[in-house]
C-alpha positions, 0 to 999 in steps of 0.5 A: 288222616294227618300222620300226627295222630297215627301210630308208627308202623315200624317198631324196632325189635318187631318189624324193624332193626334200628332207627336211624337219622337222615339229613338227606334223602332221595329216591332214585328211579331207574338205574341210568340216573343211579349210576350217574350220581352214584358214580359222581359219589365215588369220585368224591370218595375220601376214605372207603367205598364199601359195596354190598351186592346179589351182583357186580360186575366189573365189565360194565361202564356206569355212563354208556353214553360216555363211558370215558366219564367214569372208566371205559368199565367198572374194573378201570374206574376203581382203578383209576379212583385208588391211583388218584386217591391213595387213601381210598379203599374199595371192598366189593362183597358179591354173592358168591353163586352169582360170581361164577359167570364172571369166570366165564368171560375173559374180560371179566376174569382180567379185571378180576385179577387186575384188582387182586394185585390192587391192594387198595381193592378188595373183592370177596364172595359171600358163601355164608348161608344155607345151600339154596339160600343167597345173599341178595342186599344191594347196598353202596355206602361211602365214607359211611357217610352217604349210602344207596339202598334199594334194589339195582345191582351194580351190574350188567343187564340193569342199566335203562332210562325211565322212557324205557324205550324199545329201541334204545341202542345203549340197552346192551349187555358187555357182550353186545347182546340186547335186553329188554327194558328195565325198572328199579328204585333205590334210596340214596341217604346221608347221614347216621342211617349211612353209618347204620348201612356200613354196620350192617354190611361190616357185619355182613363182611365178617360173616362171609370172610371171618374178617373184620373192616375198621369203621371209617373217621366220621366223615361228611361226603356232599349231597350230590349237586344234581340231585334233589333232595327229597326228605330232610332231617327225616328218621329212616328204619332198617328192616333186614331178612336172614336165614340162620346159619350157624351161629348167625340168628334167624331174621324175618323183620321185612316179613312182619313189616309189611303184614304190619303195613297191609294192616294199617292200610286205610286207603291204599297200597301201592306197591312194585315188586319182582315177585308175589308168591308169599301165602302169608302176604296173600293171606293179609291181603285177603283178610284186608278185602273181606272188610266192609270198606277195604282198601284199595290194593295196586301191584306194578309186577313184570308179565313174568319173571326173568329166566326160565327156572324163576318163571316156573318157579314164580308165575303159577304161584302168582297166579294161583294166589291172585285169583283166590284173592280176587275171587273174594268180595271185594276181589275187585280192590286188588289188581296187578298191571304190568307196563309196557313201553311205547311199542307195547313191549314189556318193561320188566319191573325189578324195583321192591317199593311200597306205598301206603296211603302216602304215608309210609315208604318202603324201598329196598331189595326184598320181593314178596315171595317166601326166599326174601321173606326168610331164605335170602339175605335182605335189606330195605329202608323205610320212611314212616311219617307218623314217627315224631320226626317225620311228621309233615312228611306226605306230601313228598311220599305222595309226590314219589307215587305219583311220580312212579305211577306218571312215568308207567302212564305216560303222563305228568306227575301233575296230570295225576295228581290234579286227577286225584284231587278230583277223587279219582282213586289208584285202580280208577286212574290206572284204567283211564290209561289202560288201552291209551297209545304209547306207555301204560299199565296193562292189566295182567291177565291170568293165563291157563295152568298146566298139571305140572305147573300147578304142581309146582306151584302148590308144593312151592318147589322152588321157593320154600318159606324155611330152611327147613323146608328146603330139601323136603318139599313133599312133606312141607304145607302145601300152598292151600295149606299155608293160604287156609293156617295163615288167614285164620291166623289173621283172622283172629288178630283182626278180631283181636285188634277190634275187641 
């Protein structure tokens, strides 16, 4: 169906903030490439680079291949960046729970206090949210000209290749430790949006310092020459999450927006994502399946979350509401795969991105569990083609999945494409691959609950869906619970919509 004749998905004061212009914008897949154009961009910075984070840090080269190109750390980068440039100024806001590692490393402490006496860098954490709550953007903007929106940290741990190859050597953290392969997405824009993104982390900055940064000039930074560009003059829109804090307002855009999106799936969603815990999320995709002719439904998550406390916290979760989802009639529509590179280990999947029958894009920092629905703060930029000025926009949307779903099956994105044209459909595709040598997308498989772990699943202990509920998990709604009120809820607004 051409984009022309639907209705917009995003709608400001509803799912969304604002809409905003692009001139330019592309999607950067894996952190190798993103910090290669990303630090390129740096170099050319006139006037701010401005960098909203869950993390950063500063022991970290952006090239391991040549960590001279940008600095043999991150911490010597920026230096180096405001004594040839002393115009610039760099503001590094970094979440503040996440920052108390940094004093655990001596390296990391002296390049914190190397750019303390740097008047031209700023650092600061950010401490304003409720306890248990995190500030979870990841957003660089640059001369408020050109910024980078989705979900890779400037970080230790992130940096991979897109062969995501088991023995890669530069896979190392600054310690000199091994870790395993690693997914992510981000969205690199110029324009208005890359002003919008400035707003909203100036906004961010005064409500964890009580201190205000100017707006630059109107500057017009480079598209980066060694990178296509993938959409032109298209409107992208923001969508934020935040708890209330304060005097701060509640904001539960990304939540709304892809109940919205699940809704007006015709074919299929494709999505990556960390996590998959939200009932209310569930919920909409079960109403989808009990549907005469539902669309078909592809998650690309990771076997298990990272870290001992997340992996309790999420995986029961997950797969309590995976096979409730799949126990109904069309339960055969949803699958989640997990990738595993060519010696079979597996890839972790950090990227946030969602695809509805290459007609929407969504890619940004939010998971799909209750804390990036309503605790943490958020953001993710979208590409609708049924607004008027994107219309015409398809074609790149589908290039874009189909470039995802070739890099997790080893394969060219025109093999797939060229299978799809054939009328082979997601789940279909992914199963020819599924027991082929070398990468793939294996099917994740359930594996048996113990007492405790359905316990904590069922109470959500670590992932409340409010900030009311964080310090009372006994008396909240169990997940049961939320899954029943949140499918009836549902329910009737399906009935609505058809009468």
């Amino acid at each position: 169906m051409e984009s022309a004749s639907l209705k917009p998905i995003v709608e400001p004061g509803k799912n969304v903030w604002r809409i905003e212009r692009a001139n330019e914008a592309s999607m950067i897949v894996d952190a190798c490439d993103y910090y290669r154009i990303i630090g390129k961009a740096m170099k050319a910075a006139k006037e701010r680079i401005f960098i909203v984070g869950w993390d950063f840090d500063t022991r970290i080269s952006l090239d391991p291949e040549d960590d001279h190109a940008y600095g043999k750390s991150l911490g010597h980068f920026f230096i180096e960046l405001t004594r040839r440039n002393k115009d610039l100024e760099i503001d590094v806001l970094k979440w503040n729970f996440g920052a108390l590692k940094q004093f655990t490393s001596i390296r990391a402490i002296y390049w914190l206090i190397r750019w303390w006496w740097e008047d031209q860098i700023n650092m600061k954490f950010d401490s304003s949210h409720p306890v248990g709550c995190s500030h979870h953007q990841k957003i660089v903007v640059i001369d408020e000209s050109l910024a980078a929106c989705g979900g890779i940290d400037i970080s230790s741990r992130r940096w991979d290749t897109s062969e995501h190859k088991a023995d890669d050597e530069r896979r190392k953290t600054p310690n000199g430790n091994d870790y395993m392969p690693w997914h992510d997405v981000s969205m690199l824009m110029r324009g208005p949006i890359a002003k919008a993104l400035g707003e909203l982390g100036r906004e961010r900055w005064k409500i964890a310092t009580s201190s205000e940064i100017d707006p630059v000039e109107e500057l017009e930074d480079d598209w980066p020459d060694d990178l296509d560009t993938d959409f032109t003059d298209v409107d992208v829109a923001i969508a934020r999450t935040r708890a209330e804090y304060n005097d701060v307002e509640e904001v539960r855009e990304s939540e709304q927006l892809v109940i919205d999106m699940i809704c007006a799936a015709k074919r299929f969603i494709y999505i990556e994502n960390q996590y998959f815990t939200s009932a209310k999320i569930a919920a909409a995709i079960a109403s989808r399946l009990n549907e005469p002719d539902p669309p078909e439904i592809v998650m690309v998550m990771p076997r298990s979350a990272d870290g001992w406390l997340e992996s309790v916290a999420m995986d029961g979760t997950r797969q309590k509401l995976m096979q409730a989802i799949q126990r109904l009639e069309h339960g055969d529509k949803f699958k989640i795969y997990v990738p595993v590179n060519d010696a079979s280990n597996d890839i972790y999947v950090h990227a946030k991105v969602a695809i509805v029958d290459d007609r929407f894009l969504r890619v940004g920092s939010s998971n799909l569990n209750n804390r990036s629905m309503g605790l943490d703060s958020e953001c993710d930029v979208i590409i609708d083609s049924a607004l008027e000025a994107n219309h015409g926009t398809e074609p790149q949307i589908r290039a874009l999945r189909q470039r995802l779903m070739a890099e997790h099956l080893n394969e060219k994105p025109l093999n797939i494409a060229m299978a799809e044209e054939e009328g082979c459909g997601l789940i279909d595709l992914v199963e020819r691959y599924t027991s082929a040598p070398g990468k793939r997308l294996t099917l994740l498989a359930p594996d048996p609950l113990t007492g405790v772990d359905h316990f904590i699943a069922e109470h959500e202990l670590l992932d409340p869906e409010s900030t009311s509920e964080m310090f009372e998990p006994m008396a909240r709604k169990t997940l049961t619970q939320r899954w029943r009120r949140s499918r009836k809820r549902l329910r009737d607004v399906f009935e609505r919509r058809k009468s």
